[in-house]
Structure formats: C-alpha cells, structure tokens
C-alpha positions, 0 to 999 in steps of 0.5 A, spaced: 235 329 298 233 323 303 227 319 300 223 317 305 221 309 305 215 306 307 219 303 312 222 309 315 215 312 316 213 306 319 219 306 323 218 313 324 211 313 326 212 307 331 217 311 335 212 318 335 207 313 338 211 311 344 212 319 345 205 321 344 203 319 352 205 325 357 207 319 362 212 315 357 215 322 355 217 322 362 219 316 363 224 317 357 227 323 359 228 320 366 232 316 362 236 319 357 237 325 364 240 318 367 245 317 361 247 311 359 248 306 366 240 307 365 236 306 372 233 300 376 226 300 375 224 302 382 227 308 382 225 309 375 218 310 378 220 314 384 223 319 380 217 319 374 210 318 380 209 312 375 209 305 379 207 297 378 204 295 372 203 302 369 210 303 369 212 296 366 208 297 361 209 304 359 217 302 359 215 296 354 211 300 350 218 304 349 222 297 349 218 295 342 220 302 339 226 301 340 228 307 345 229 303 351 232 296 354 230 293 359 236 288 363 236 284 369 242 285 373 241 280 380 234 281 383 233 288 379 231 290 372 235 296 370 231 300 364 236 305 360 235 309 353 238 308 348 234 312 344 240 318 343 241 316 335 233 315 334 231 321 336 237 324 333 234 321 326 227 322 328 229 330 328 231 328 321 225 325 319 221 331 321 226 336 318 229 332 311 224 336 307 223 342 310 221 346 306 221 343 298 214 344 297 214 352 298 213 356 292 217 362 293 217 363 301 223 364 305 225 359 309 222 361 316 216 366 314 210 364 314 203 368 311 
C-alpha cells in the first residue's frame, strides 16, 4: 500500500489549489483539449473569455503548480499543459486509500 509523504500532500495540495478556481480549470482544460503543441496566449484567451493580466495570472498560478509551461517562441508565448501524468497521480493521490478505514462495508455502499 502507497504511504502518503508530507511532501506528496503538499504537492498534492498545491496542485488542488490551482484546480480550485472555475476560470483556472477552464483554462487547463483548453489546454489539455489543445494537446501538447499547447496555444499561443492570445488564442488561450479567446477560447477561455479570459484576457490580459488575469489570464497571465491565472496560467502563472497553473505554471508554479507544475500543470502548464509557458515558452516564448519569436513574439509569441505558447502555454501548453503538461499536466497528463499529474492529474493522473493526483487521481491516485484521491483514490490510494480508498476505503482502508472501513469497518465491515463493501466498497460502494454507503449507509
């Protein structure tokens, strides 16, 4: 069974933080549904209804969680996610101790 670390909480917790805004969701999911050639900024924001500082903020709070690079290409600022594997983990994270502390239950009922 997988022992959960201070610092997989942390990371964990991190990553939850950056998902817990509706229009930082939004912009990830543009991302991921972009796949990993990623989009320029501009179109980013067309595609989300997110424009100027609050869009370079909300993909610099996705950036420091680790769920999307930002890399300048000529004039323009391409954003993809990079996020596939984290999500992936963070679903683990969610699910890794499912059900240990159940006296007698089966999985999936609930009283």
């Amino acid at each position: 069974m997988n022992q959960i670390t201070d610092t997989s909480l942390e990371d964990a917790a991190q990553a939850f933080a950056a998902l817990g805004s509706e229009q930082r969701l939004g912009v990830l999911r543009a991302l991921v549904r972009s796949g990993p050639a990623g989009l320029p900024i501009g179109e980013l924001g067309q595609i989300t209804g997110i424009t100027g500082a609050t869009l370079t903020h909300h993909v610099k709070f996705l950036a420091h969680a680790g769920l999307v690079t930002q890399t300048r290409q000529g004039r323009s600022i391409i954003c993809a996610a990079v996020a596939y594997d984290m999500v992936q983990r963070l679903s683990e994270f969610l699910l890794s101790e499912c059900c240990v502390d159940a006296k007698g239950e089966k999985h999936g009922t609930h009283k």
